[in-house]
MILUM-13764 format. One line per field, with one value per residue (C-alpha): residue number from 1; x, y, z. Coordinates in steps of 0.2 Angstrom, whole numbers, padded with zeros to 4 digits. Each point is the difference from the previous one (the first is absolute). Layout:
MILUM-13764
seq	c(NUM:...)
px	c(X:...)
py	c(Y:...)
pz	c(Z:...)
This chain:
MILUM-13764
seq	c(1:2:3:4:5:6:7:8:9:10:11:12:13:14:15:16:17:18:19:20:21:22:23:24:25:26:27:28:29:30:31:32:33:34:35:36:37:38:39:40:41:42:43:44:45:46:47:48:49:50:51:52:53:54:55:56:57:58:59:60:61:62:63:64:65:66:67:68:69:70:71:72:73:74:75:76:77:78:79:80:81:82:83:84:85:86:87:88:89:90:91:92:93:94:95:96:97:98:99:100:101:102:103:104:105:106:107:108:109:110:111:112:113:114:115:116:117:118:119:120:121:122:123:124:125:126:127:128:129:130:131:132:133:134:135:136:137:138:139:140:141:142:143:144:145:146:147:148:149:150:151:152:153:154:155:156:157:158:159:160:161:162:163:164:165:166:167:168:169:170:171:172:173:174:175:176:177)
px	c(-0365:0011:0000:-0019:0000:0011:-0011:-0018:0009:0007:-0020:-0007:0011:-0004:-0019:0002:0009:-0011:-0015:0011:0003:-0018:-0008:0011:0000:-0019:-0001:-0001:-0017:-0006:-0010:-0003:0015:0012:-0008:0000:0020:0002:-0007:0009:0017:-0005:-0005:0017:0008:-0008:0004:0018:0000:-0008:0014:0014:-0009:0002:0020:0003:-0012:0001:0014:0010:0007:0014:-0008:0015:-0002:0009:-0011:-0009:0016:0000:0012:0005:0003:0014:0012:-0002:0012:-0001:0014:0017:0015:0007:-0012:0001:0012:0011:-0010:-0013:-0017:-0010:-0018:-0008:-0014:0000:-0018:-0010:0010:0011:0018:0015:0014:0019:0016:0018:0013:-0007:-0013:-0016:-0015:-0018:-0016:-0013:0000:-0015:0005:-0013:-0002:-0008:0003:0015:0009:0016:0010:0000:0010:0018:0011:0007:0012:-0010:-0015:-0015:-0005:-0017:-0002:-0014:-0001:0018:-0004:0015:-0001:0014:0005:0004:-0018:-0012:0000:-0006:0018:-0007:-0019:-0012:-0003:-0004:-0001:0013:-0001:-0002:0017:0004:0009:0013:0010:0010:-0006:0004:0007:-0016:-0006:-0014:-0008:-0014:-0009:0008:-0010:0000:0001)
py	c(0034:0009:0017:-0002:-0002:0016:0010:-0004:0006:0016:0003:-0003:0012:0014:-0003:0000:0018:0007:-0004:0007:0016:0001:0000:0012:0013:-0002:0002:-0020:0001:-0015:-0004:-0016:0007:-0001:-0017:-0009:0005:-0007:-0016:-0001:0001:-0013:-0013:0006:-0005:-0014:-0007:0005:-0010:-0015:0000:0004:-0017:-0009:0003:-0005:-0013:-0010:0004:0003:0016:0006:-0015:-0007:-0020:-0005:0010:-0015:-0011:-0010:-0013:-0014:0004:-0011:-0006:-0013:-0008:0004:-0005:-0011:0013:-0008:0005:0017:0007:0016:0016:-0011:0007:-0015:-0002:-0012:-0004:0003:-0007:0009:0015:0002:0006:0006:-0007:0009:-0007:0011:-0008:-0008:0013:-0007:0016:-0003:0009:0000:-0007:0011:0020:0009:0012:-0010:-0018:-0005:-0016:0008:-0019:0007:0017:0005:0005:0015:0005:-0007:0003:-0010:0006:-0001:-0008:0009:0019:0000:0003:-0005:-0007:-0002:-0018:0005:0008:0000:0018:0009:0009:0004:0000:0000:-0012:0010:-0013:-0014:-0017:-0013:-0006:-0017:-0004:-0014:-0015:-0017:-0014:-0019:0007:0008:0018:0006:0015:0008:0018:0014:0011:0017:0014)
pz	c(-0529:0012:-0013:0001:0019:0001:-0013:0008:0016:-0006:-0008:0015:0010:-0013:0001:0020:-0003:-0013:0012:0015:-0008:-0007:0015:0010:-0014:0003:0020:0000:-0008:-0006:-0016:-0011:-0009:0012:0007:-0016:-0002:0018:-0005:-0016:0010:0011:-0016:-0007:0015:0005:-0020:0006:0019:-0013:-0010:0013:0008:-0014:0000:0015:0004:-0016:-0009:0018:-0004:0014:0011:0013:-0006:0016:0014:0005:0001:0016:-0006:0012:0019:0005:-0011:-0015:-0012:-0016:-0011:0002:0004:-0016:-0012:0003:-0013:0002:-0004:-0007:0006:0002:0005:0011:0011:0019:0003:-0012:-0002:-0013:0006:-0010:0006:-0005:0004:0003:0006:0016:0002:-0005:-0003:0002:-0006:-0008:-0018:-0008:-0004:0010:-0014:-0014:0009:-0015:0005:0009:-0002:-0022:0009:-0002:0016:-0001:0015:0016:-0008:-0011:-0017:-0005:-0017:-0004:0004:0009:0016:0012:0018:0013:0003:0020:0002:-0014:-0002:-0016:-0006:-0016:-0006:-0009:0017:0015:0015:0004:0000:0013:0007:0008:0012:-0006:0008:-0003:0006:-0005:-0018:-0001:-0002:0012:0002:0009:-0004:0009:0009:-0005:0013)
């Protein structure tokens, strides 16, 4: 779909420039000719806006899954310390948003648990030298700040801010500056 997307766009520019040229080589005369081709590049574009629509509106091509995140304010438990194991990405709830949670060492990482590519389940990832694999298109996050380090993702996830308290883990959504 993305091929035809691509390919109705290209047509329409080349109709757009076949018209352009006609006219000005004609003194921007205009006829039913040259009309009719002007209309023809706007159904051929319009077929293409339609399409390119249809990527990213329902099949969520390139869509950031995480840019209405708003995750919870202050901070909430969401696991026991103890059952979070050593490089173990884990996923839990943090009231309705879903929040993967890595442990190293004493360091506990925060952030979103949904690839903001093609919305994969980041807790199914490997970690690869501070950073979160995606399992499906390999896209890798930083564990410090969710940054992209390699795509096909091109915004970074959401990041927590993390604590212990009471042997539990809490966190709340860090706000981004």
């Amino acid at each position: 779909m993305g091929l035809t997307h691509a390919l109705i766009n290209i047509s329409a520019t080349a109709v757009f420039a076949i018209s352009f040229f006609w006219r000005w080589g004609d003194n921007w005369q205009i006829d039913a000719g040259k009309a009719v081709l002007s209309i023809v590049g706007y159904l051929v574009l319009t077929a293409g806006a339609f399409l390119g629509g249809t990527l990213v509106f329902r099949l969520g091509t390139m869509v950031n899954r995480n840019a209405f995140v708003t995750g919870p304010g202050d901070f909430v438990s969401v696991l026991a310390t103890e059952d979070l194991g050593d490089n173990q990405p884990t996923r839990v709830d943090a009231k309705g948003t879903p929040v993967l949670l890595v442990r190293r060492g004493e360091e506990v990482y925060a952030m979103g648990a949904v690839c903001s590519h093609f919305g994969a389940p980041l807790e199914e990832g490997k970690l690869k030298d501070g950073t979160l694999q995606c399992p499906w298109h390999y896209s890798r996050f930083s564990l410090a700040d969710g940054r992209v380090i390699a795509g096909p993702a091109t915004t970074p996830l959401p990041i927590y801010e993390t604590r212990i308290s009471n042997g539990h883990i809490q966190v709340k959504l860090k706000k981004q500056t």
